[in-house]
C-alpha positions in Angstrom: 32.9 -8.0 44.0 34.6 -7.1 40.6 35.7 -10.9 40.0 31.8 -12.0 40.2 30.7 -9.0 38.3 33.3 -9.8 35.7 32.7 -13.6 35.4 28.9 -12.7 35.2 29.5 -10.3 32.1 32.2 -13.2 30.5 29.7 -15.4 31.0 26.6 -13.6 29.3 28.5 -12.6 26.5 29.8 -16.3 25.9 26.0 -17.6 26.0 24.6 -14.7 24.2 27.6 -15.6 21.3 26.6 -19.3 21.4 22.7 -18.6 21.0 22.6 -15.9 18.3 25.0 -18.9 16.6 22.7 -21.4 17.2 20.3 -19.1 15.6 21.9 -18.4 12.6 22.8 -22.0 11.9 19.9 -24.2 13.0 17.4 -21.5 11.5 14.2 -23.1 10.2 13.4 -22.0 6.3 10.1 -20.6 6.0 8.3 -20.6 3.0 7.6 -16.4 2.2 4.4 -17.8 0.5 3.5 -19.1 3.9 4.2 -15.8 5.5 2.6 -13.7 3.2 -0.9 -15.4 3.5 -0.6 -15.9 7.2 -0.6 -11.7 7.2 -3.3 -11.8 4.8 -6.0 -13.9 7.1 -7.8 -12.0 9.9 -5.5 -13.7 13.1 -8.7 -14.6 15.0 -7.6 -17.8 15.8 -11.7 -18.9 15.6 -11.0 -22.6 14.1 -13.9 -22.1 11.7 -12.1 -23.4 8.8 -11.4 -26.4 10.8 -7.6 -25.9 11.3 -6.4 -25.1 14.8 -5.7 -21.2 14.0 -4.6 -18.9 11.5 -1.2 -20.3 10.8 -2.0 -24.2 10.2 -4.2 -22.8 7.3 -1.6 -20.6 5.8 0.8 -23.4 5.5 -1.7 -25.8 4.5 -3.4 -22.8 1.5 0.7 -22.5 0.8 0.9 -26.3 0.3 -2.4 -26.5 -2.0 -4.1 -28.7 0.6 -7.0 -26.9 1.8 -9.9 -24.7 -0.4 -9.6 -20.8 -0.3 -13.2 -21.0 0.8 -13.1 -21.9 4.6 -12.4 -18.5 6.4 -15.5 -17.4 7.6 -13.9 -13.9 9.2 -12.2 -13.3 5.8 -15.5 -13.3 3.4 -15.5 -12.8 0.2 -12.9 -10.5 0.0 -10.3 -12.5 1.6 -11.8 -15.5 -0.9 -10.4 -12.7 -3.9 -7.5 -11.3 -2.5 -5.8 -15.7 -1.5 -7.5 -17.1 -5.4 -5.0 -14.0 -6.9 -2.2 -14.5 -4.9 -2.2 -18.5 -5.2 -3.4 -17.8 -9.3 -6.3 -19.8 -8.7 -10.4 -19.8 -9.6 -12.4 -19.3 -6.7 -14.8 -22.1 -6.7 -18.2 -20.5 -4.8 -20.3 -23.1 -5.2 -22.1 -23.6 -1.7 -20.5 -20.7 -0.5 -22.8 -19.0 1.9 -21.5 -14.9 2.7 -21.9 -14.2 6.7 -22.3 -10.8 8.2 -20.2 -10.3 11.3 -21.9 -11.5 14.6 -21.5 -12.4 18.4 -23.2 -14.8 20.3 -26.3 -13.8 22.6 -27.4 -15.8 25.6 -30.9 -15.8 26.4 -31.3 -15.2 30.4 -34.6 -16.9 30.8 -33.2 -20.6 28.7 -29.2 -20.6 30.6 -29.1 -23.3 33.1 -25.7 -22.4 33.9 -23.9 -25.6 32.8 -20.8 -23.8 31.6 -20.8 -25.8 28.4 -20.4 -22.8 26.4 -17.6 -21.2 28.9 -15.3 -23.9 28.0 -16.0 -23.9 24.3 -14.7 -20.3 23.7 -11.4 -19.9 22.4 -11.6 -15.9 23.6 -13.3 -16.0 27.1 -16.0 -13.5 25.8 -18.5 -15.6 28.4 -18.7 -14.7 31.3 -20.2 -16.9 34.2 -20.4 -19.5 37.1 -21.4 -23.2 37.2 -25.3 -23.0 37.9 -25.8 -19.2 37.3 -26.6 -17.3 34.2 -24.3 -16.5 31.6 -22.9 -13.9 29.7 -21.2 -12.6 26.3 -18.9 -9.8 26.1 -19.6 -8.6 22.3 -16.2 -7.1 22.1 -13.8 -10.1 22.3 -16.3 -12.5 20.8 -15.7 -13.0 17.1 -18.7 -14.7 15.8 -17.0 -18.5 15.7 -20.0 -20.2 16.8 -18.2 -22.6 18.4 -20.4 -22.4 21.5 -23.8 -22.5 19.7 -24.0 -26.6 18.8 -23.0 -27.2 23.0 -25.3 -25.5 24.3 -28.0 -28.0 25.6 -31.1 -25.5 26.0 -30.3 -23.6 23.2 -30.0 -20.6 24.8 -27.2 -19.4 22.6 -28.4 -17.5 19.5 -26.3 -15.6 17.1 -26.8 -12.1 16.8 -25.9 -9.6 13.6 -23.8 -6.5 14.9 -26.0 -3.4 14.6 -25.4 -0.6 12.3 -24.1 2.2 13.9 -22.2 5.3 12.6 -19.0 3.6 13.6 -19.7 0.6 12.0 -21.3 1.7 8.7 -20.1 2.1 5.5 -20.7 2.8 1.6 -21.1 -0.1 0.0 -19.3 -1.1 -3.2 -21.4 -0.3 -6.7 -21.3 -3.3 -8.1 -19.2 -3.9 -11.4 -21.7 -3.5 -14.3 -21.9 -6.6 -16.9 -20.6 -6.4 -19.6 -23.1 -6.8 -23.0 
């Protein structure tokens, strides 16, 4: 019983040896640029600007392939904060500013087709093949992903309402100077 308890400990410290080696030597470089923006974008994972998720565009922002422009989630604010860190101009030009939302299904228009269940990336829909559907406003994030599928259009896209939680003081805007 000791000699298998032994050999079991011998041989978890040899492989634990040989893989924090192997991690040390064959360790990827990162680029900190890359790592930096990737913190610095929501994480929804939505796709709205076209890449698969929030890491794709970080590396491709770090690379100087892709605009500063294409994260929905981030707004404005996010457009500010990448254009300073990359030392670039924000070029707003067609650049439409979108409040938060989450998709609405109207009861009366679902066929139940479950076009729009397989469309979203956070399984905020909730339903069955032939029966009404769903959204949980929570999880969904506004991606609009399931909107174009839809072949009734029954899926709208709805503002969040201002509550007391939500609310908040807007900025004064920066006065012009003469």
């Amino acid at each position: 019983m000791l000699m298998a308890i032994g050999s079991l400990t011998v041989i978890g410290l040899v492989l634990g040896l040989i893989l924090g080696l192997a991690a040390k030597f064959l360790a990827v470089e990162q680029n900190p640029l890359e790592a930096e923006i990737r913190e610095m974008l929501p994480g929804s994972q939505c796709g709205q600007c076209g890449f698969v998720g929030c890491a794709p565009y970080a590396e491709a922002l770090a690379k100087g392939e892709a605009p500063i422009t294409l994260c929905v989630p981030g707004g404005k604010v996010l457009i500010d904060q990448l254009a300073k860190k990359l030392g670039v101009e924000p070029d707003l030009d067609g650049y439409e500013e979108k409040t938060p939302g989450y998709a609405y299904i109207k009861e009366e228009l679902c066929i139940g087709c479950t076009r729009c269940i397989r469309e979203c990336s956070t399984d905020a829909i909730l339903g069955a093949n032939k029966l009404m559907h769903t959204v949980i406003v929570d999880p969904c994030h506004g991606c609009e992903k399931c909107v174009p599928v839809c072949p009734t259009d029954a899926i709208v896209m709805k503002p969040y309402e201002v509550t007391l939680n939500t609310w908040y003081w807007p900025k004064p805007e920066e006065a012009q100077a003469a």
